[in-house]
Structures are given as structure tokens and as C-alpha cells.
N, C-alpha and C positions, 0 to 999 in steps of 0.2 A: 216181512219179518223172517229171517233167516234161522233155520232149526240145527243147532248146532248138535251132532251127533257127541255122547261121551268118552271122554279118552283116557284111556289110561297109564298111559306111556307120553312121558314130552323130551323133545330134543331141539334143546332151545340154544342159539347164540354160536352154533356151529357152522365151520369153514368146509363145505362141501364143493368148492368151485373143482370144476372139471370133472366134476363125479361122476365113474362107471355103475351107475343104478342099475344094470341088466340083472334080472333074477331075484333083486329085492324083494320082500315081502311086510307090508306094513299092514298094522291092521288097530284101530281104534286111537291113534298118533296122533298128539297135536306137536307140529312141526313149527316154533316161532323164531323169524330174525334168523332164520337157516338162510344162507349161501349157494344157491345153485346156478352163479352161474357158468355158462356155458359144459352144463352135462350132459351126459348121455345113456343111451342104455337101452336095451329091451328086453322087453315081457315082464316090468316090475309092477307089482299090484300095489295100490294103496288102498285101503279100502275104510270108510269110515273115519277118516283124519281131518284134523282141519290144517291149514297152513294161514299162516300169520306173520305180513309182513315179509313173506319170502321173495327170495330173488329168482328168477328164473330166466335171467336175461339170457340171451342166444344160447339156449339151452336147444338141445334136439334130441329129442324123445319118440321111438317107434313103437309101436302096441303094448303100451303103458297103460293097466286099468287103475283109473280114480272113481270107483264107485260110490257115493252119497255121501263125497266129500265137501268140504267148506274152504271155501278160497277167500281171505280177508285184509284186503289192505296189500297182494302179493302185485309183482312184476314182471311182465312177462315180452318186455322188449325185444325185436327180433329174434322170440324163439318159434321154434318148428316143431310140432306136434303131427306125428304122421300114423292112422292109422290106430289111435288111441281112443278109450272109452272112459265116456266123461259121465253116462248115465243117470241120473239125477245129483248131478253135484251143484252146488251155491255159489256165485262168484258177486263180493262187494267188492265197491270201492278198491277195485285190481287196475291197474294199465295193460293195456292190449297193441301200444307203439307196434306196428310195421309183424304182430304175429302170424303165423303162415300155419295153417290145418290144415292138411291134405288128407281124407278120408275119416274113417271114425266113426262114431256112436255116442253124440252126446246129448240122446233125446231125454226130455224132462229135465235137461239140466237150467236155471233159474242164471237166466245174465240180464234181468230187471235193469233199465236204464245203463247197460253197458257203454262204456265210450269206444266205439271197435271202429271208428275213423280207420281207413285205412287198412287196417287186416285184410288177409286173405285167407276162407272156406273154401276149399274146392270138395264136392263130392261128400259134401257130410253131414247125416245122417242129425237134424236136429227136430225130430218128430215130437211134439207137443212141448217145447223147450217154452220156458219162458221170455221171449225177446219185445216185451210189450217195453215201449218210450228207450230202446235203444239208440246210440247217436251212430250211425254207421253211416254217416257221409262219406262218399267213394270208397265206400269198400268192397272186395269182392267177394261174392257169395255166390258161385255157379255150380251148377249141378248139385243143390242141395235136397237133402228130403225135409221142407218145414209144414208137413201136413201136420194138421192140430196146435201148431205154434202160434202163438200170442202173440199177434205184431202190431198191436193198437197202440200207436200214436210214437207207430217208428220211425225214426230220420233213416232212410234212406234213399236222398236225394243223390243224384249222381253214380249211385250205385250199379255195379255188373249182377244182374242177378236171372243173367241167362240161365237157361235150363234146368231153375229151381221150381220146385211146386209151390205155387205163390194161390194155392186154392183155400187158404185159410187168411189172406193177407184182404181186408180191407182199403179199398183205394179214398177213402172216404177220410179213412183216421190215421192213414200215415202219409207221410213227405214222400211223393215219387218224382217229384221233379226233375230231372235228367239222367232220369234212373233207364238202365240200359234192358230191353226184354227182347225174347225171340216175339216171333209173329202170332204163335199159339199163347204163349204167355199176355199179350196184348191185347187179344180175343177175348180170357180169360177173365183181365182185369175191365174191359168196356161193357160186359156181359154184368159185371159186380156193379156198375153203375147204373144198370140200369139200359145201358144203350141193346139195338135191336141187329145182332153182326148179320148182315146179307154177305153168305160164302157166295161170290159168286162161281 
């Protein structure tokens, strides 16, 4: 059940494509049927907003705060999110096509049955997130922090998920099927089964 924060400001049905976002300040905004894409920017906060229906295709966004925001119904096709904090934000019913995170903060943030085929996490920071019945068939998630994250009865078969903390990750209740780990991480997961590791 998604908690939708109240808003008091709306900017609905507008042409933002190409937008220089750098330095924006939003704060309790619901954003519908807005136009973003391919923009850009940094250090814009939003804060408490929801977005609906938004576009954000090859959008590229660097140290952009979206704090305890709601993502519903938006688009997020080859964009690039770098170094952004996503902190307990909501994302439904969004597409995540070919998205690319590189670093960030988006622990607590709730992507419940996300379809993230494909995407690529590097290095970021998803500490008690909820990624419980995720679809993230090959996608890549390396060097991530998912200590405390929810990952019961997640697809990530074929997945890269070298040099994440997979110490919260049940091998019992998610798809690992040619899912890709270092050798510590393997230890990890045979250790969660039950099995007896002889280092020798």
C-alpha cells in the first residue's frame, strides 16, 4: 500500500523536455503527465512530491534529492541517475527499460515487485530498501549496499551481483539461477543453506 505524501502545489500536462533542473527546489508537488525527457541538472531537490505518469526518458540527473517521494505510473527509459538520493521514496507500476544508477542513497526506498530486467546499480547504496518479488532478470547490481533489504522471492536469475552485500538475501526464496557472485559472496550464500564451507 503506497503512502502518498500531501501536495500542495500541482504542475500538470507540462512540456519540460530538455530541462536544465540544476538548483530547483520542490517541495510537497504533485508533478502529472510532466515531460522530462532527456534533462538534466544538478543538486535539484524534490522533496515530498509525487509524480504521475511522468516521462523521464534519457533523462541524466547528478546529485538530485528525491526525498519520500511517490513515483506512479512514470518512465524512466535509458535514463541515468548518478550519485542521487532516492531515501524512502515509492515507485509503482514505473518502467525501469535499459536505466543506468551509478552511486546514491536510496535506502528504504519501496520498488515492491519492480520490473528492473535489465538496469544497471553500480555502488549504490539500497540499505533496507524494499526489493521483495522484484523481476531483475540480468540485471546488474554490483557493488551495492542491500543490507536489511527485502529480497524475498526475488528474480534475479542471471544477474551480476558481484561485490554486493547479499547478507540479507535468502537463497531459499529468490531465483539465483545464473546469477553471477565473487567467491566470498558464494561462501555466503552456501553458509545460508545450510551447507558446512571447509576453507581450506
Amino acid at each position: 500500500m503506497m503512502r502518498l505524501p500531501a501536495t500542495e502545489i500541482t504542475v500538470a500536462h507540462e512540456d519540460w523536455y530538455a530541462r536544465d533542473l540544476s538548483g530547483e527546489d520542490h517541495m510537497a508537488t504533485l508533478f502529472t503527465d510532466v515531460d522530462l525527457t532527456e534533462a538534466s541538472g544538478t543538486g535539484a531537490t524534490f522533496d515530498s512530491c509525487v509524480f504521475r505518469g511522468v516521462r523521464f526518458n534519457s533523462a541524466h540527473l547528478t546529485e538530485l534529492a528525491f526525498t519520500s517521494c511517490v513515483f506512479d505510473g512514470c518512465v524512466f527509459f535509458d535514463a541515468t541517475l548518478e550519485r542521487c538520493k532516492l531515501v524512502g521514496s515509492q515507485f509503482a507500476h514505473c518502467r525501469f527499460d535499459l536505466l543506468t544508477v551509478d552511486g546514491g542513497n536510496w535506502s528504504f526506498a519501496n520498488l515492491h515487485r519492480a520490473a528492473l530486467a535489465g538496469t544497471r546499480f553500480d555502488g549504490v547504496r539500497l540499505r533496507e530498501a524494499d526489493l521483495s518479488e522484484i523481476q531483475a532478470s540480468g540485471a546488474v547490481l554490483t557493488g551495492c549496499d542491500l543490507s536489511g533489504a527485502d529480497l524475498d522471492r526475488a528474480d534475479l536469475a542471471n544477474a551480476d551481483l558481484r561485490g554486493s552485500d547479499l547478507s540479507a538475501l535468502d537463497p531459499l526464496t529468490a531465483t539465483l539461477t545464473g546469477a553471477v557472485v565473487g567467491e566470498a559472496q558464494a561462501i555466503l550464500l552456501a553458509e545460508a543453506l545450510g551447507v558446512v564451507v571447509h576453507r581450506d
